[in-house]
Chimera marker file (.cmm) of the C-alpha trace (Angstrom):
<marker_set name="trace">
<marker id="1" x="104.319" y="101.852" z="117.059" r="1" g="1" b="0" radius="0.5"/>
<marker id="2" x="105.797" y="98.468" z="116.739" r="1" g="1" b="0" radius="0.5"/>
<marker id="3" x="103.465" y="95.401" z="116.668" r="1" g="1" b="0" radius="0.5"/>
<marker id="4" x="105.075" y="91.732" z="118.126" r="1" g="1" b="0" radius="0.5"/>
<marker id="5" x="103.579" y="89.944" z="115.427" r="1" g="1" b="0" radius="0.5"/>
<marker id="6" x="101.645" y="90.562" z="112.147" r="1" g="1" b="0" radius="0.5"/>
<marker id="7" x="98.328" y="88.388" z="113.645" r="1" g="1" b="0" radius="0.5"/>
<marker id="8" x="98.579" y="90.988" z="116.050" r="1" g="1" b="0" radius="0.5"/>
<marker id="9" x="98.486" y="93.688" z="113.579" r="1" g="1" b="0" radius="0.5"/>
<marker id="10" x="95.818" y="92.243" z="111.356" r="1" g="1" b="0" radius="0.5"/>
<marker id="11" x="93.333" y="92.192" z="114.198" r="1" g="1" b="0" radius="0.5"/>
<marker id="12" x="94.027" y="95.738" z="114.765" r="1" g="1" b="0" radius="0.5"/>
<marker id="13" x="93.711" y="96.947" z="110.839" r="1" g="1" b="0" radius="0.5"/>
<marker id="14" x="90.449" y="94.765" z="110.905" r="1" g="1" b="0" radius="0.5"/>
<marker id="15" x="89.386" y="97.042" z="113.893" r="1" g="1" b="0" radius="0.5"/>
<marker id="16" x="90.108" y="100.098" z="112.302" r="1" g="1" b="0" radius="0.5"/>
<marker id="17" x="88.294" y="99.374" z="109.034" r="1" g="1" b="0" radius="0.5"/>
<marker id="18" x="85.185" y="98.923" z="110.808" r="1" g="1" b="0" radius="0.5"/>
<marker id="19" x="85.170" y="94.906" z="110.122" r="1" g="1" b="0" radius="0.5"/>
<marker id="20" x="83.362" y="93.065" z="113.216" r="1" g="1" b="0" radius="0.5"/>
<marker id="21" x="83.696" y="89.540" z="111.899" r="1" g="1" b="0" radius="0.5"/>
<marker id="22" x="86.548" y="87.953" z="110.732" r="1" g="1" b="0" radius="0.5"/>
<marker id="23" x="84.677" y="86.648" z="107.669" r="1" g="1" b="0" radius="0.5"/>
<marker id="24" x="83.822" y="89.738" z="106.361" r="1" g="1" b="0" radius="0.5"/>
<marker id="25" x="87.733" y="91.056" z="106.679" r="1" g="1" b="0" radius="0.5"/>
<marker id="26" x="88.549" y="87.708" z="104.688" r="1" g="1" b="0" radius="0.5"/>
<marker id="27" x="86.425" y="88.461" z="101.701" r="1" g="1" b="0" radius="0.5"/>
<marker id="28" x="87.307" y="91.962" z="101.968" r="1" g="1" b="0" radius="0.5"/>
<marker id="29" x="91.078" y="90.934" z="101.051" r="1" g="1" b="0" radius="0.5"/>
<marker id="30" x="89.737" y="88.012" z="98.265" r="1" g="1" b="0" radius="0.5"/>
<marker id="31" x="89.558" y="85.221" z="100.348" r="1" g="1" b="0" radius="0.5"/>
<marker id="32" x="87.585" y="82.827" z="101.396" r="1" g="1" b="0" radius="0.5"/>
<marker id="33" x="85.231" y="83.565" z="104.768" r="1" g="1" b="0" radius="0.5"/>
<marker id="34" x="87.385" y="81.111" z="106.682" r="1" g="1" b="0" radius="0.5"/>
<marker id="35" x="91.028" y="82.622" z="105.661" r="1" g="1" b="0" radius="0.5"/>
<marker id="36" x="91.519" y="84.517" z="108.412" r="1" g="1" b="0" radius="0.5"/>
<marker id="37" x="90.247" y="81.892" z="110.888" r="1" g="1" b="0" radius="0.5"/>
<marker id="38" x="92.332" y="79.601" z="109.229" r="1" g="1" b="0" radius="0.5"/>
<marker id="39" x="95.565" y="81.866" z="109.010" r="1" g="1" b="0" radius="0.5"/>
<marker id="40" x="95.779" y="82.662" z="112.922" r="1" g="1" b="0" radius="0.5"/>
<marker id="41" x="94.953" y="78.931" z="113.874" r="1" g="1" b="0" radius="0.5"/>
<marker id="42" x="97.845" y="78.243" z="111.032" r="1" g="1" b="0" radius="0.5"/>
<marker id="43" x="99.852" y="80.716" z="112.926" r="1" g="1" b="0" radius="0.5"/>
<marker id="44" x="99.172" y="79.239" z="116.543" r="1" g="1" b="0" radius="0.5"/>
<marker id="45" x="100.307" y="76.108" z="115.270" r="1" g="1" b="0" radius="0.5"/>
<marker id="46" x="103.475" y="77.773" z="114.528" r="1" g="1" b="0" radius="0.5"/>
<marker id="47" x="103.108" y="76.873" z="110.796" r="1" g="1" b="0" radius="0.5"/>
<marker id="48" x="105.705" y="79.476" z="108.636" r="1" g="1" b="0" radius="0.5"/>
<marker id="49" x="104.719" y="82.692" z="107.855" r="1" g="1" b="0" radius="0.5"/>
<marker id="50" x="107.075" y="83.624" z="105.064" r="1" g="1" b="0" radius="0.5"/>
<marker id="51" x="107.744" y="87.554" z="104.139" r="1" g="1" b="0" radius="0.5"/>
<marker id="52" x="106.161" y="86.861" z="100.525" r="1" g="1" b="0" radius="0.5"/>
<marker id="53" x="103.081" y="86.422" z="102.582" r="1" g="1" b="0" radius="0.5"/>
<marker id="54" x="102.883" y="89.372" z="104.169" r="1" g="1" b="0" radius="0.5"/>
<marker id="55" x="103.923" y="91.443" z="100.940" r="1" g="1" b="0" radius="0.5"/>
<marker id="56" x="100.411" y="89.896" z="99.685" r="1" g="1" b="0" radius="0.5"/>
<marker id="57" x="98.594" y="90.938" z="102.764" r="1" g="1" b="0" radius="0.5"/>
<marker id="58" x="99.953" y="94.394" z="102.853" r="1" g="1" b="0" radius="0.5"/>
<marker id="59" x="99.307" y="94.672" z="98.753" r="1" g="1" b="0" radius="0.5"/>
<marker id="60" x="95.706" y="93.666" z="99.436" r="1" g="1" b="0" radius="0.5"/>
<marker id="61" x="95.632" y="96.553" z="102.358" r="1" g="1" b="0" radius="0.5"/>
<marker id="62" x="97.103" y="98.577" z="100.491" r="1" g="1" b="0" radius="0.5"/>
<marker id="63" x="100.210" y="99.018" z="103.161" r="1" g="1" b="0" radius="0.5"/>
<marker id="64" x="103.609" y="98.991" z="103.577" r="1" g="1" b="0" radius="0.5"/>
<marker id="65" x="105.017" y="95.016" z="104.566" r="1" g="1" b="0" radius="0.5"/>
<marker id="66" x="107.276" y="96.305" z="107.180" r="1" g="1" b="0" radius="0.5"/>
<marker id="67" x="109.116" y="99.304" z="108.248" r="1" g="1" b="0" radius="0.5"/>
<marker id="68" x="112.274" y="98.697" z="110.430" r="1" g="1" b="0" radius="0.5"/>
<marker id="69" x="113.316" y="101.382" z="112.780" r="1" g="1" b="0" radius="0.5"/>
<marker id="70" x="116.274" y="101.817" z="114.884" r="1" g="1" b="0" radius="0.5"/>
<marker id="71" x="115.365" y="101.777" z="118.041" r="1" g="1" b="0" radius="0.5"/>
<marker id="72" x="117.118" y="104.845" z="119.918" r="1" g="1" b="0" radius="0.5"/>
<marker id="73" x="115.879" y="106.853" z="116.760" r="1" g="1" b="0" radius="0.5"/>
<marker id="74" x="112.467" y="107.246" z="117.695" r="1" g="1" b="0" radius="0.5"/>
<marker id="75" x="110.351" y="106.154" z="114.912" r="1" g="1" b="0" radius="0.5"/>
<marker id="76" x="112.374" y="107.236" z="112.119" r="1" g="1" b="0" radius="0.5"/>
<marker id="77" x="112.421" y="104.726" z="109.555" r="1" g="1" b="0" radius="0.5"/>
<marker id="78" x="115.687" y="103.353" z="107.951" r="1" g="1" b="0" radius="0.5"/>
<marker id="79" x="115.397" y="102.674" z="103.766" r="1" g="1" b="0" radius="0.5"/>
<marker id="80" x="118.806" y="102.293" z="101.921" r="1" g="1" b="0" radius="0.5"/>
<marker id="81" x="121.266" y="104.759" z="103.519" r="1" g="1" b="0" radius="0.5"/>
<marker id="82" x="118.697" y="106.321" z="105.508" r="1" g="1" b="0" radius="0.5"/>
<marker id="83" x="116.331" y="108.517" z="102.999" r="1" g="1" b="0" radius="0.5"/>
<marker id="84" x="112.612" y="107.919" z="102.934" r="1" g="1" b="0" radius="0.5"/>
<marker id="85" x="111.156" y="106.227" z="99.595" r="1" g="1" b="0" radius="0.5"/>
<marker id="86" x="107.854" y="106.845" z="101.049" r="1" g="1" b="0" radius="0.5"/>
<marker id="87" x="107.631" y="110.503" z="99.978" r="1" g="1" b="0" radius="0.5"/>
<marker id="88" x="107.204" y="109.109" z="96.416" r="1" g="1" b="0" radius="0.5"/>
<marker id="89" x="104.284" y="106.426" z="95.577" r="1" g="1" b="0" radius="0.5"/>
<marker id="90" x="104.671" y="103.267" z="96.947" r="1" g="1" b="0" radius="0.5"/>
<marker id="91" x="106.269" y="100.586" z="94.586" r="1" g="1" b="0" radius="0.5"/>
<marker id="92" x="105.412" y="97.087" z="96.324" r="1" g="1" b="0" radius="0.5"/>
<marker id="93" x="107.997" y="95.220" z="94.236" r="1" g="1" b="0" radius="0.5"/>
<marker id="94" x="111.426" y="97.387" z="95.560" r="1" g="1" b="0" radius="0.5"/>
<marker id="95" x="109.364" y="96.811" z="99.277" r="1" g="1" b="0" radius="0.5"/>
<marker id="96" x="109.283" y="93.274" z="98.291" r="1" g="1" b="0" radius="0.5"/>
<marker id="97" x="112.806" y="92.670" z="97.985" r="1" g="1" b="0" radius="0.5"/>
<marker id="98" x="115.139" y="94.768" z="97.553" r="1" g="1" b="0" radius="0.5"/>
<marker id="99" x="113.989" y="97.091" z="100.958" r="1" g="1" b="0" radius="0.5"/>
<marker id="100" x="115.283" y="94.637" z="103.193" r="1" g="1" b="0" radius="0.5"/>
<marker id="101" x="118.507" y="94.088" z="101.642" r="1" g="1" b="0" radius="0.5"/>
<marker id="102" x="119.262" y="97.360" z="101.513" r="1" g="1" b="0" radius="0.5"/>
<marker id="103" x="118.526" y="97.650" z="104.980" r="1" g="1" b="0" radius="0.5"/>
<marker id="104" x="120.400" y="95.027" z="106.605" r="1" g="1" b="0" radius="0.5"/>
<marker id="105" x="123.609" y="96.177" z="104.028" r="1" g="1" b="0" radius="0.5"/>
<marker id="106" x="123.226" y="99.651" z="105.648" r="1" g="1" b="0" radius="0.5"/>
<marker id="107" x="122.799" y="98.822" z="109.189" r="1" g="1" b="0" radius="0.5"/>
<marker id="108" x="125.381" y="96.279" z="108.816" r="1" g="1" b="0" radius="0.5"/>
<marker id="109" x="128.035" y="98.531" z="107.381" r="1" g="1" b="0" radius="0.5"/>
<marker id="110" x="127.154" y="101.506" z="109.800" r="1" g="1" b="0" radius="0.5"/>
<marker id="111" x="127.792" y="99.075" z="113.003" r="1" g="1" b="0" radius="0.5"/>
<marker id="112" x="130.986" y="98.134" z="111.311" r="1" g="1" b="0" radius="0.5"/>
<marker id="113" x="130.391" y="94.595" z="111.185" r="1" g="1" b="0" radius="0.5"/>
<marker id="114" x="131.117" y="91.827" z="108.178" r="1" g="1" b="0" radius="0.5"/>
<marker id="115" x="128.537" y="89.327" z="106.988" r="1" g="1" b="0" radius="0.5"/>
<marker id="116" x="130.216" y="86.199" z="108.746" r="1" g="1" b="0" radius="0.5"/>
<marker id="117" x="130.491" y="88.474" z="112.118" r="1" g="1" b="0" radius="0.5"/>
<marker id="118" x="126.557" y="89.708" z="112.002" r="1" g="1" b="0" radius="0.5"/>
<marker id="119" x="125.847" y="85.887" z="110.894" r="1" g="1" b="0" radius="0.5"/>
<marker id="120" x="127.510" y="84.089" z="114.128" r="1" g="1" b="0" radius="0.5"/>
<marker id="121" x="125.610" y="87.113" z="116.546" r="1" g="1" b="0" radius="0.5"/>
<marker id="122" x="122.613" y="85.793" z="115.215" r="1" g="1" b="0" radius="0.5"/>
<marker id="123" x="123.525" y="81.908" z="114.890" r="1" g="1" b="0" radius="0.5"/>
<marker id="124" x="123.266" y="81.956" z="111.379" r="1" g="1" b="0" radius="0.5"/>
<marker id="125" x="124.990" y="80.959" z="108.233" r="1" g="1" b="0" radius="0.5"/>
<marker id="126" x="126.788" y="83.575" z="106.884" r="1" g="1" b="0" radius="0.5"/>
<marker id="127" x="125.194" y="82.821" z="103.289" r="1" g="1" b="0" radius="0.5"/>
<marker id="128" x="122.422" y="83.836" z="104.307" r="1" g="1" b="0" radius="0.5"/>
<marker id="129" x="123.118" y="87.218" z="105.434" r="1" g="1" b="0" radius="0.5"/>
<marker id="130" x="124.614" y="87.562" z="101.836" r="1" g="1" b="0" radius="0.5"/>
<marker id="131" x="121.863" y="86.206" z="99.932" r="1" g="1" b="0" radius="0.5"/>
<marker id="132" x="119.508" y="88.700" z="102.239" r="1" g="1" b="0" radius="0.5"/>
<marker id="133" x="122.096" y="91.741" z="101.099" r="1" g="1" b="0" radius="0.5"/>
<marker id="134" x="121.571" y="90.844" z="97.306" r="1" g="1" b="0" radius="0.5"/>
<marker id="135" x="117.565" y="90.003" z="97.119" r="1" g="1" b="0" radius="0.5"/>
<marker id="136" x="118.289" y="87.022" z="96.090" r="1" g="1" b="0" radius="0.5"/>
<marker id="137" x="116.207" y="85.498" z="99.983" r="1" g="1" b="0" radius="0.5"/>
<marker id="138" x="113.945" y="87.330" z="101.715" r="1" g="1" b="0" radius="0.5"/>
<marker id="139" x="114.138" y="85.839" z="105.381" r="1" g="1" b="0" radius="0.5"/>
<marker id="140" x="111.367" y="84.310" z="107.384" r="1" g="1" b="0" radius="0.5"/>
<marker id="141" x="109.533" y="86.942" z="109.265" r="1" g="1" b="0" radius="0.5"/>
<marker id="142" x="110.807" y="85.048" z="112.739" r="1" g="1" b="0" radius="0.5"/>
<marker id="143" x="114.611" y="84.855" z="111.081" r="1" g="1" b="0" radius="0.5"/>
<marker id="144" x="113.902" y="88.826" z="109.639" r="1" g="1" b="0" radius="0.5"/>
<marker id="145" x="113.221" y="89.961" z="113.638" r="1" g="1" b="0" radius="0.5"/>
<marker id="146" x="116.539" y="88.046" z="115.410" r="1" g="1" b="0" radius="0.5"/>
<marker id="147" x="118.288" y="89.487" z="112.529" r="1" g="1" b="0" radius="0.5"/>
<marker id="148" x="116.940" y="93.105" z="113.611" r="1" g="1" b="0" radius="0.5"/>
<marker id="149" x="116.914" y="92.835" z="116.827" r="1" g="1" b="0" radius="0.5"/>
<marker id="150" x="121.202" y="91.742" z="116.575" r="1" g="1" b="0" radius="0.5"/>
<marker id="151" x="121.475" y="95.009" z="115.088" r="1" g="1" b="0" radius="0.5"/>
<marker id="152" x="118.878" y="97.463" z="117.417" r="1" g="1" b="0" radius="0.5"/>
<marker id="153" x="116.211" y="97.104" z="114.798" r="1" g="1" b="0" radius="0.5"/>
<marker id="154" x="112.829" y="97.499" z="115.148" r="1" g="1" b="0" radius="0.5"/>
<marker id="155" x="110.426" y="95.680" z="112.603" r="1" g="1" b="0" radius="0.5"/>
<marker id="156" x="106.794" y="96.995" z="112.300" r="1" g="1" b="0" radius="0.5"/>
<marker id="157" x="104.445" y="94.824" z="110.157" r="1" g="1" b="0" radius="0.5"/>
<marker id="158" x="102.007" y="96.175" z="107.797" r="1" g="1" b="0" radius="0.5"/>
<marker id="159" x="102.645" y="99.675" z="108.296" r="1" g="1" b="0" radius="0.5"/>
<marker id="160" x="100.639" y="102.909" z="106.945" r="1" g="1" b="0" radius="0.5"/>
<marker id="161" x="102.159" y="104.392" z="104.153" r="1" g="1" b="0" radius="0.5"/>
<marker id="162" x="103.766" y="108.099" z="105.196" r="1" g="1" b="0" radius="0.5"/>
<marker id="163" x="102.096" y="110.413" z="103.413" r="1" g="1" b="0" radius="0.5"/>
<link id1="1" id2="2" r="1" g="1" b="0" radius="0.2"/>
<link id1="2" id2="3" r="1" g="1" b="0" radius="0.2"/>
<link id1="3" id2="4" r="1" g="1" b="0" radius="0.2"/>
<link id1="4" id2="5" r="1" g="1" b="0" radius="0.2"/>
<link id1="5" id2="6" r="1" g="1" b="0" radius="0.2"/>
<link id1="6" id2="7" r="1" g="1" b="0" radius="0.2"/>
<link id1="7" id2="8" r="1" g="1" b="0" radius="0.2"/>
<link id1="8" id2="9" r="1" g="1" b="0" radius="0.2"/>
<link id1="9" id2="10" r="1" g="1" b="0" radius="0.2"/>
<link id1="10" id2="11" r="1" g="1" b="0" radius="0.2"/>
<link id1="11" id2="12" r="1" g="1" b="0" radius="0.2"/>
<link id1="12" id2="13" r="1" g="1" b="0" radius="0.2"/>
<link id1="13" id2="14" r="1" g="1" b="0" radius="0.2"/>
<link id1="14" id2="15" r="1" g="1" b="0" radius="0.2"/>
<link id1="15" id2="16" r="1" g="1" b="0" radius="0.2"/>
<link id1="16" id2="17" r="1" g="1" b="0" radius="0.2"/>
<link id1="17" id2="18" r="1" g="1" b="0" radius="0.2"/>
<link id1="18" id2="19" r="1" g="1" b="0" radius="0.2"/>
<link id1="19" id2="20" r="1" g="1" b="0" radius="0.2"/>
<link id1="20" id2="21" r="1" g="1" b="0" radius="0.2"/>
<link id1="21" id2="22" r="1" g="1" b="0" radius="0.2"/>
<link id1="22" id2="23" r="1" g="1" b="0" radius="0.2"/>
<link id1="23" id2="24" r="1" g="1" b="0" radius="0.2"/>
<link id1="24" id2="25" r="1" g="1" b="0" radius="0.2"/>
<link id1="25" id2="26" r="1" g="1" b="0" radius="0.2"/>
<link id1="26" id2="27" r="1" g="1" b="0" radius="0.2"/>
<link id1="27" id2="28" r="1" g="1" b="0" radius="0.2"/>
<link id1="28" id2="29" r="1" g="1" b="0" radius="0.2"/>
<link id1="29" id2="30" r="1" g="1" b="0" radius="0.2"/>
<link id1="30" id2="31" r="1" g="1" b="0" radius="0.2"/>
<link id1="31" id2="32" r="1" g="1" b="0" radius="0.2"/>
<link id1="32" id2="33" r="1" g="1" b="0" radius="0.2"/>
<link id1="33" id2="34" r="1" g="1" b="0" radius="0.2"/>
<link id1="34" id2="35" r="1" g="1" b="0" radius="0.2"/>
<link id1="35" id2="36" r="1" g="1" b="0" radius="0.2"/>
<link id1="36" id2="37" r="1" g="1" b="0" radius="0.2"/>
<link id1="37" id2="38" r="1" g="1" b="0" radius="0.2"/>
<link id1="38" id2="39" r="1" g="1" b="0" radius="0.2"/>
<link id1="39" id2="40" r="1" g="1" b="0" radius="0.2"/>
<link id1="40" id2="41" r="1" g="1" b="0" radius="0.2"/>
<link id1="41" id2="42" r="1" g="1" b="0" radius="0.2"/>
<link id1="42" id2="43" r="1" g="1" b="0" radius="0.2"/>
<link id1="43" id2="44" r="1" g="1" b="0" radius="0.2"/>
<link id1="44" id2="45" r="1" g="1" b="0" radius="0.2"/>
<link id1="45" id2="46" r="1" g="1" b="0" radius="0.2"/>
<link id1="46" id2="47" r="1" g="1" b="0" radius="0.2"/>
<link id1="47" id2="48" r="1" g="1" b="0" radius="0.2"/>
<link id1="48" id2="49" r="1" g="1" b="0" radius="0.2"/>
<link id1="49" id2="50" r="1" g="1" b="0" radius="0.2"/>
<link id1="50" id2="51" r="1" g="1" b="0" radius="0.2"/>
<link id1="51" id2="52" r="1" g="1" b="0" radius="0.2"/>
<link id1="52" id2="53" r="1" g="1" b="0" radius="0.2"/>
<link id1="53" id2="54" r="1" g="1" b="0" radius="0.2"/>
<link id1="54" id2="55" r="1" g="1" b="0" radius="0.2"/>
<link id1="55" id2="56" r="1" g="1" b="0" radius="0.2"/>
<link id1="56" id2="57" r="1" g="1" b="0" radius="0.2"/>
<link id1="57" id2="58" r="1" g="1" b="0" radius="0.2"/>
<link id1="58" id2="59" r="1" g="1" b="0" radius="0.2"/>
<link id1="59" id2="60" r="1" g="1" b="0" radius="0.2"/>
<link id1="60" id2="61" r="1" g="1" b="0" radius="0.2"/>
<link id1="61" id2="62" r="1" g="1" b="0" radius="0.2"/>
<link id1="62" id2="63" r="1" g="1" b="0" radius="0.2"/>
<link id1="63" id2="64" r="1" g="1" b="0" radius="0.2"/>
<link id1="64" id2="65" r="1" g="1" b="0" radius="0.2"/>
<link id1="65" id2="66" r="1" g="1" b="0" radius="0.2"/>
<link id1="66" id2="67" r="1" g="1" b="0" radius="0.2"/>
<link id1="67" id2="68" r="1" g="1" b="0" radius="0.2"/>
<link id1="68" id2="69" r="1" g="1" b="0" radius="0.2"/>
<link id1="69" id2="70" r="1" g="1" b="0" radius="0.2"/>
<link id1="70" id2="71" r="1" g="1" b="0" radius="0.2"/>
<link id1="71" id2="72" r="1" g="1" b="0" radius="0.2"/>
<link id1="72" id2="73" r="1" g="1" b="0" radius="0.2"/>
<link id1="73" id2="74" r="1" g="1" b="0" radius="0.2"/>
<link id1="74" id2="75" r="1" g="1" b="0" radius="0.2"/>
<link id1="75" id2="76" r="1" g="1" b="0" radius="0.2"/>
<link id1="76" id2="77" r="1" g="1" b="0" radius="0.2"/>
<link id1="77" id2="78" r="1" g="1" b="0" radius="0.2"/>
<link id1="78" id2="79" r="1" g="1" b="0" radius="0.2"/>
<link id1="79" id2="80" r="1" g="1" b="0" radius="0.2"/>
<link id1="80" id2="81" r="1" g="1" b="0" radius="0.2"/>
<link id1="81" id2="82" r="1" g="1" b="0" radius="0.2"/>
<link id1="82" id2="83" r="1" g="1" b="0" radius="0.2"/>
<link id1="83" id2="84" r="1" g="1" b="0" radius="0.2"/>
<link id1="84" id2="85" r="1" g="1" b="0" radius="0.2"/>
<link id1="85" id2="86" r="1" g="1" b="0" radius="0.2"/>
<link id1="86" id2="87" r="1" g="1" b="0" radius="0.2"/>
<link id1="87" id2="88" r="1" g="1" b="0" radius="0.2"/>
<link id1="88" id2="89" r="1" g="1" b="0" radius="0.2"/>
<link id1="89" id2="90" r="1" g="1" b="0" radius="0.2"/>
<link id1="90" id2="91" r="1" g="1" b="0" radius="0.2"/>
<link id1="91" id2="92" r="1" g="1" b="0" radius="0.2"/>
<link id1="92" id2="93" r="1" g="1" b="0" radius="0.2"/>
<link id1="93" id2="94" r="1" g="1" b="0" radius="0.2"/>
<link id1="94" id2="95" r="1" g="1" b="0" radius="0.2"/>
<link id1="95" id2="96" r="1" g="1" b="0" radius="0.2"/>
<link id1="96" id2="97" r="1" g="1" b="0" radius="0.2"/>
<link id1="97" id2="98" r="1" g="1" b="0" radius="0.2"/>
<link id1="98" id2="99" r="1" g="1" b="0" radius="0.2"/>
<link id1="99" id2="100" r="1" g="1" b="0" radius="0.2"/>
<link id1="100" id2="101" r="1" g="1" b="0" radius="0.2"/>
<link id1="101" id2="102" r="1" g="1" b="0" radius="0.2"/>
<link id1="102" id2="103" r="1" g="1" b="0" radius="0.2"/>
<link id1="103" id2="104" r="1" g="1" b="0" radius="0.2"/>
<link id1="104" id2="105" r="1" g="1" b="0" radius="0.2"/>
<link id1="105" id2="106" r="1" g="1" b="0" radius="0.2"/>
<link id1="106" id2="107" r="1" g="1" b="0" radius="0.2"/>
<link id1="107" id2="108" r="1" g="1" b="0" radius="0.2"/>
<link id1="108" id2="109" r="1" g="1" b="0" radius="0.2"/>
<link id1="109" id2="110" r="1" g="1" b="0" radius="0.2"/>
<link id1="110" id2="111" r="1" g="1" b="0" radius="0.2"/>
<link id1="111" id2="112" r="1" g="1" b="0" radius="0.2"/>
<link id1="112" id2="113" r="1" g="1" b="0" radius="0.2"/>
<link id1="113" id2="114" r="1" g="1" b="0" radius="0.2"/>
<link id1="114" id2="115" r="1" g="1" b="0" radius="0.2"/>
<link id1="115" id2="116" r="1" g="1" b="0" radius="0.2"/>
<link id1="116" id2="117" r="1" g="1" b="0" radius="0.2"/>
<link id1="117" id2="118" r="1" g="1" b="0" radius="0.2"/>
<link id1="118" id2="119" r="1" g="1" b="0" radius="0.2"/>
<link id1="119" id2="120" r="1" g="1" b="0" radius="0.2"/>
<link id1="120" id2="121" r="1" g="1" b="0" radius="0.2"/>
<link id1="121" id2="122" r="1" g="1" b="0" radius="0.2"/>
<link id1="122" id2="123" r="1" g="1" b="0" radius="0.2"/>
<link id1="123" id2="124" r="1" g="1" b="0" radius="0.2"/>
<link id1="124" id2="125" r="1" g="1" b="0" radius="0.2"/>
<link id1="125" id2="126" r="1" g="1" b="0" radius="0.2"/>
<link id1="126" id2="127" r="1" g="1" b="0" radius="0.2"/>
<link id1="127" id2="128" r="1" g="1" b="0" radius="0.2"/>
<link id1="128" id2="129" r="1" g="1" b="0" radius="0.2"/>
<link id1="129" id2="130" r="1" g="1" b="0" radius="0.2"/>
<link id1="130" id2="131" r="1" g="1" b="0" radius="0.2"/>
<link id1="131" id2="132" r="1" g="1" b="0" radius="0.2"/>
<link id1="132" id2="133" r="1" g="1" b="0" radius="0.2"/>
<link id1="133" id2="134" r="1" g="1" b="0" radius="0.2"/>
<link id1="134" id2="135" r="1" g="1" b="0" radius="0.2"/>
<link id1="135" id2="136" r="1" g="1" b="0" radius="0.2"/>
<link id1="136" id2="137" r="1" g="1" b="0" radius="0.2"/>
<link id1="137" id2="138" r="1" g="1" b="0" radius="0.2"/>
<link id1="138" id2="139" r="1" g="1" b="0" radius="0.2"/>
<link id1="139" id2="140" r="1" g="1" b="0" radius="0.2"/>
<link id1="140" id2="141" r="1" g="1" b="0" radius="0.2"/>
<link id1="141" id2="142" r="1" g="1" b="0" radius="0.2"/>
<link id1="142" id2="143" r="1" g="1" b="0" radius="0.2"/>
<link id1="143" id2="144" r="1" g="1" b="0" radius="0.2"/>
<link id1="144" id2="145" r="1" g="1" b="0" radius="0.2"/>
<link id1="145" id2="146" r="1" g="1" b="0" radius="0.2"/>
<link id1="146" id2="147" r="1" g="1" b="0" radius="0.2"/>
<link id1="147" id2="148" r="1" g="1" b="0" radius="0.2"/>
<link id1="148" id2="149" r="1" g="1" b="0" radius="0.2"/>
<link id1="149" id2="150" r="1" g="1" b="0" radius="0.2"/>
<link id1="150" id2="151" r="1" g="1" b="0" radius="0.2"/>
<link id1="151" id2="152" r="1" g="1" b="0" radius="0.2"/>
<link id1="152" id2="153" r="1" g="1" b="0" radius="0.2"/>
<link id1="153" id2="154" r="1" g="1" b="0" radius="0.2"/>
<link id1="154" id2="155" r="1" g="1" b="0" radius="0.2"/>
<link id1="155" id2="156" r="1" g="1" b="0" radius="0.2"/>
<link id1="156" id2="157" r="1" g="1" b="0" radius="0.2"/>
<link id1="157" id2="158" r="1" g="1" b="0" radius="0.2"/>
<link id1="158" id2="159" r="1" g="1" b="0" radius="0.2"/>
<link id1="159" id2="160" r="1" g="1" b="0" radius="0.2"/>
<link id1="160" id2="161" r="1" g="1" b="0" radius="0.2"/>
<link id1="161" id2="162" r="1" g="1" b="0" radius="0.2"/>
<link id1="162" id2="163" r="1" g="1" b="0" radius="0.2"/>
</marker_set>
C-alpha cells in the first residue's frame, strides 16, 4: 500500500505501535516531546522535507525509507535491475543512496529513454537526473515522486522490511 505523504505514514506507524500521544512517539524516536508536533506543522507550512530526513526516521523505526513500485506490477518492488535486496539484512547506507539511483537508471533504461528526455518530461534539468543516477543527489521527496510518477512509479514511504 502506497501512502501520499510520509506525515501520513508516520501517523499510521505511531498507530500501530500502540503510541496515543504524539509526545510519547517523539521520545520514542530520540526527540524532543514536541518533534513530531513540530515536524507536521513544519510540513503544513510546506517547509522541505529532504530524503536524508526520512532515511533518519526510517533508521530510528527501524524501516525501509521508501520502496518504489511500478504501478501495473502489483506491489512488486523494483531494486537495481529488478532483484530484491530485502531477502538479505537491511543495509541503511546502499537504501540511503545508492537505491534510488539504481532505480531511476533501471526504469529509465527499460522505458528507453535518455537522461535529457526523462529530464524535460519532468521539467527538470537534465543534471540532475544524472547526479540522481550516480548518488552523488538524492532528490527532494516532492522532486523524488514527479520523477516516479514520469516513469509509472509508485513511491511508498517508510516501508516494512520484507522478511
Amino acid at each position: 500500500m502506497a501512502y501520499a505523504t510520509v506525515e501520513q505514514r508516520l501517523e499510521e506507524i505511531m498507530r500501530q505501535r500502540g503510541f496515543t500521544s504524539q509526545p510519547a512517539f517523539s521520545r520514542s524516536l530520540g526527540h524532543s516531546s514536541s518533534w513530531y508536533f513540530t515536524f507536521v506543522y513544519r510540513r503544513a507550512k510546506n517547509s522541505r522535507l529532504t530524503y536524508s530526513t526520512v532515511c533518519s526516521i526510517a533508521e530510528k523505526l527501524g524501516l525501509i525509507p521508501a520502496l518504489i513500485h511500478k504501478i501495473d506490477a502489483g506491489s512488486t518492488p523494483l531494486f537495481g535491475e529488478g532483484e530484491s535486496h530485502f531477502r538479505k539484512p537491511v543495509n541503511y547506507g546502499y537504501l540511503r543512496f545508492a537505491y534510488i539511483g539504481d532505480v531511476l537508471l533501471a526504469e529509465r533504461r527499460s522505458k528507453g529513454l535518455l537522461q535529457r528526455g526523462l529530464a524535460r518530461k519532468v521539467n527538470l534539468a537534465p543534471q540532475i537526473i544524472n547526479q540522481c543516477e550516480s548518488y552523488r543527489y538524492v532528490p527532494h521527496r516532492d522532486r523524488l515522486e514527479t520523477i516516479c510518477k514520469a516513469m509509472d512509479l509508485e513511491v511508498e514511504w517508510l516501508a516494512e522490511p520484507i522478511k
